[in-house]
C-alpha positions in Angstrom: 318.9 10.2 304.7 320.3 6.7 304.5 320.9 6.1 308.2 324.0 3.7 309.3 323.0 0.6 311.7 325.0 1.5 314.6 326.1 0.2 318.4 325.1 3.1 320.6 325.4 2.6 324.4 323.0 5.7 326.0 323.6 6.2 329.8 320.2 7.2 331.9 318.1 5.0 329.7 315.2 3.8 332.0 313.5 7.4 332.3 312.9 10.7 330.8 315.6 12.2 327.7 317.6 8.8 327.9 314.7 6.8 327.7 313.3 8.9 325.1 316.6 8.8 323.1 316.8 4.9 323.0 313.5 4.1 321.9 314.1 7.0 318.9 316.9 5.0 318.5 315.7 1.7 318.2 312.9 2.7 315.9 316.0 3.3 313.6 317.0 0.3 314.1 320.5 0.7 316.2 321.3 -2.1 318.8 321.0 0.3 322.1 322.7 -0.7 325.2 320.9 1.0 328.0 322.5 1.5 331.3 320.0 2.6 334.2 320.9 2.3 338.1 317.9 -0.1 338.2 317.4 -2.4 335.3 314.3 -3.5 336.6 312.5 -0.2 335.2 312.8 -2.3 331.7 309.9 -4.7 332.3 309.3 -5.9 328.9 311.9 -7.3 326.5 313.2 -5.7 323.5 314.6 -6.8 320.3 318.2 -5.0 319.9 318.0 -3.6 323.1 320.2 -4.4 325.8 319.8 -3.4 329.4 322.8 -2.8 332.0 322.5 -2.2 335.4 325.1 0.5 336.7 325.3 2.7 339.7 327.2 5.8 338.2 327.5 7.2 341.1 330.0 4.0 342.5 333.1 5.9 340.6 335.7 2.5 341.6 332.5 0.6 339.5 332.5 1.7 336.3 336.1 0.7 335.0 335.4 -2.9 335.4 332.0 -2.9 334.2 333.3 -0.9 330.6 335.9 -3.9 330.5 332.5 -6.1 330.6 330.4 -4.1 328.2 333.3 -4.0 325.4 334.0 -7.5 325.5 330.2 -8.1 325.5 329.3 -5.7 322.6 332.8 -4.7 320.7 330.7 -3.1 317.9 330.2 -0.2 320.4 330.6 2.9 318.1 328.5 5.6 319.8 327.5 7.0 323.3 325.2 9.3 324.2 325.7 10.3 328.0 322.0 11.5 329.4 322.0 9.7 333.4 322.1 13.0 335.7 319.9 14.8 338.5 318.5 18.3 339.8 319.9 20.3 343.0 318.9 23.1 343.6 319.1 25.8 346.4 322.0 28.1 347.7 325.6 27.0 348.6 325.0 27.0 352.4 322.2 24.6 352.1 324.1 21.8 350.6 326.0 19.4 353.1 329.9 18.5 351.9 328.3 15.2 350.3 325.7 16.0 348.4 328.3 18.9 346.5 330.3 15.6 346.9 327.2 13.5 344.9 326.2 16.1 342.8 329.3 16.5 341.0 330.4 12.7 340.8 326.9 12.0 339.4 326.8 14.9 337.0 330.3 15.4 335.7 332.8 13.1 337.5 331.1 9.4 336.4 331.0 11.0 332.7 334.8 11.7 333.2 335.1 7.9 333.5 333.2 6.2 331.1 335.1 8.7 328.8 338.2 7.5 329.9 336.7 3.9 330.0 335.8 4.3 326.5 337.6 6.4 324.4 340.5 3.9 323.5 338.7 1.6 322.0 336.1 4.2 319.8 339.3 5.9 318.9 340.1 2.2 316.8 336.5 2.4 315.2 336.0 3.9 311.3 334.0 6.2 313.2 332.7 7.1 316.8 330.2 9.7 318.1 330.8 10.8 322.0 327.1 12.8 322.2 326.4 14.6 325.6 323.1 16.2 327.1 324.0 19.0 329.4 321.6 21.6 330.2 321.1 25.8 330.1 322.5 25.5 333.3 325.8 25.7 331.6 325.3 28.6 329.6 324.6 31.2 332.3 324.6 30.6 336.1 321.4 31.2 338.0 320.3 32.2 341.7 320.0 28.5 343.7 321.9 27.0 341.0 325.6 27.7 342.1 326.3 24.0 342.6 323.9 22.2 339.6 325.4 25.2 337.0 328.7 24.0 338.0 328.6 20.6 337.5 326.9 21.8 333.9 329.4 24.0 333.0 332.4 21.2 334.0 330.9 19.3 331.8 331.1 21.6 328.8 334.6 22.7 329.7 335.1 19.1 329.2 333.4 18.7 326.0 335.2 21.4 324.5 338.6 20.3 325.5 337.8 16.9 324.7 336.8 17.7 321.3 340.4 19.1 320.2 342.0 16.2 321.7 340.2 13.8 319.4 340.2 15.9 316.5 343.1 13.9 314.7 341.0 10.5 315.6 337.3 9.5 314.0 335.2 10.1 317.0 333.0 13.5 316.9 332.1 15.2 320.1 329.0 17.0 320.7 327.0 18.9 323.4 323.7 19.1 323.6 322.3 21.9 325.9 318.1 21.8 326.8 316.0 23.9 328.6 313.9 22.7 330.5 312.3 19.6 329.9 309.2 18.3 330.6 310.0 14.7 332.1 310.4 13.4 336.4 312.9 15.5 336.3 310.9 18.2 338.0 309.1 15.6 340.4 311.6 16.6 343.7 312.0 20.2 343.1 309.7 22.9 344.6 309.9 24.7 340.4 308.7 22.7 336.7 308.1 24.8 333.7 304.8 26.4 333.1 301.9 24.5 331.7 301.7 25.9 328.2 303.4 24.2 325.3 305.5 26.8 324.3 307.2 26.7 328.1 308.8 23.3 327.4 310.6 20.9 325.7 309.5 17.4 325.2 312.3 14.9 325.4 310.9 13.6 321.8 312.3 16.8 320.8 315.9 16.3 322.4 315.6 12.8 320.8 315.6 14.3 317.3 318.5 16.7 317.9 320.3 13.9 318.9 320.0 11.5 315.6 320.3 14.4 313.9 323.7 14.8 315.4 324.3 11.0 315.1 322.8 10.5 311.6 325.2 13.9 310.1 327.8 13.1 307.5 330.6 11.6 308.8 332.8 14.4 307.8 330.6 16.9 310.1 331.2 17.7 313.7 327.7 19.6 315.0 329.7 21.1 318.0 327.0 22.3 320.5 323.5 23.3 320.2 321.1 25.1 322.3 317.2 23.8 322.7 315.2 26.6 324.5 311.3 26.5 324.8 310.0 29.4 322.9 309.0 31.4 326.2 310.7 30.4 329.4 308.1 30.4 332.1 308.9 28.9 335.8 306.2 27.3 338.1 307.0 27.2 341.5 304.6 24.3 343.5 303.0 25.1 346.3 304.6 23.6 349.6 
């Protein structure tokens, strides 16, 4: 498949799927501008890659900093949206401002850069708006009433945002994992199970993704749903 030299700014870059995704996408050969909270995870310069440091969570941020990055690198035509975080436990146990964080983090911060974003892709030949959710969005789950809700905003929003720019050139997509087998898991009392058939690797995310990216132009691959072949939940010992 003859594969198009593209500008793909990926969000979440410095660890686990997102850092996964850009180096699969530099291998191809796309310039990859990688925002992380802390650019200082990138220790070692790349060629075509770009890092930005950007605090998602600082909502009144991100505005300003998209005016930067477009000015910067006009020949943005992609983005894949992968920064995010686990909570989980029941309603009661969350305080007002981590719901507060959760959702900003999760959903809200994607909300802008879309925003940010979308005026300028909508000028491009073509544009590719690529998100990761998660399972959580597919079916809620005991301890997950708050982390399912942020997941399923965001693919409320996908879906929506998908008819608005079906007149334009820019394809949306939603990409919904299982559970993955990266830090995620480090600060929560559950990971998946040891065997390889109980995860996903985020090399495996990372090729769903270009093949979303690399599709004919005419395609729109709408959603799709990675699942390990048997779910199996490890809960640590406190």
């Amino acid at each position: 498949m003859h594969t198009i030299k593209r500008t793909i700014l990926v969000t979440g870059a410095s660890s686990g799927i997102g850092r996964a995704i850009a180096r699969n996408l530099l291998r191809q050969g796309h310039h990859v501008i990688g925002i992380s909270r802390d650019s200082g995870k990138f220790i070692r310069q790349m060629d075509n890659f770009s890092p930005v440091q950007l605090d998602l969570s600082r909502l009144s941020d991100i505005p300003q900093k998209i005016r930067e990055l477009e000015q910067a690198f006009p020949e943005i035509d992609a983005v894949v949206f992968c920064a995010g975080r686990g909570q989980f436990g029941s309603v009661e146990e969350f305080s007002y401002a981590q719901i507060e964080s959760l959702m900003t983090l999760n959903f809200t911060s994607q909300a802008f850069l879309v925003k940010a974003l979308l005026p300028a892709l909508k000028r491009k030949n073509h544009g590719d708006l690529i998100f990761i959710g998660s399972e959580a969005a597919l079916k809620g789950s005991r301890k997950g009433a708050m982390y399912c809700a942020s997941k399923f905003a965001l693919r409320g929003f996908t879906q929506a945002l998908r008819e608005e720019c079906a007149k334009s050139n820019v394809r949306v997509c939603l990409i919904n994992p299982g559970m993955v087998k990266t830090a995620f898991f480090e600060q929560l009392p559950f990971e998946p199970g040891d065997d390889q058939s109980n995860f996903i690797d985020p090399e495996d995310v990372a090729e769903a993704l270009s093949y979303v990216l690399n599709s004919p132009t005419q395609i729109v691959i709408d959603e799709i749903n990675l699942s390990p072949l048997n779910k199996v939940v490890k809960f640590k010992k406190p």
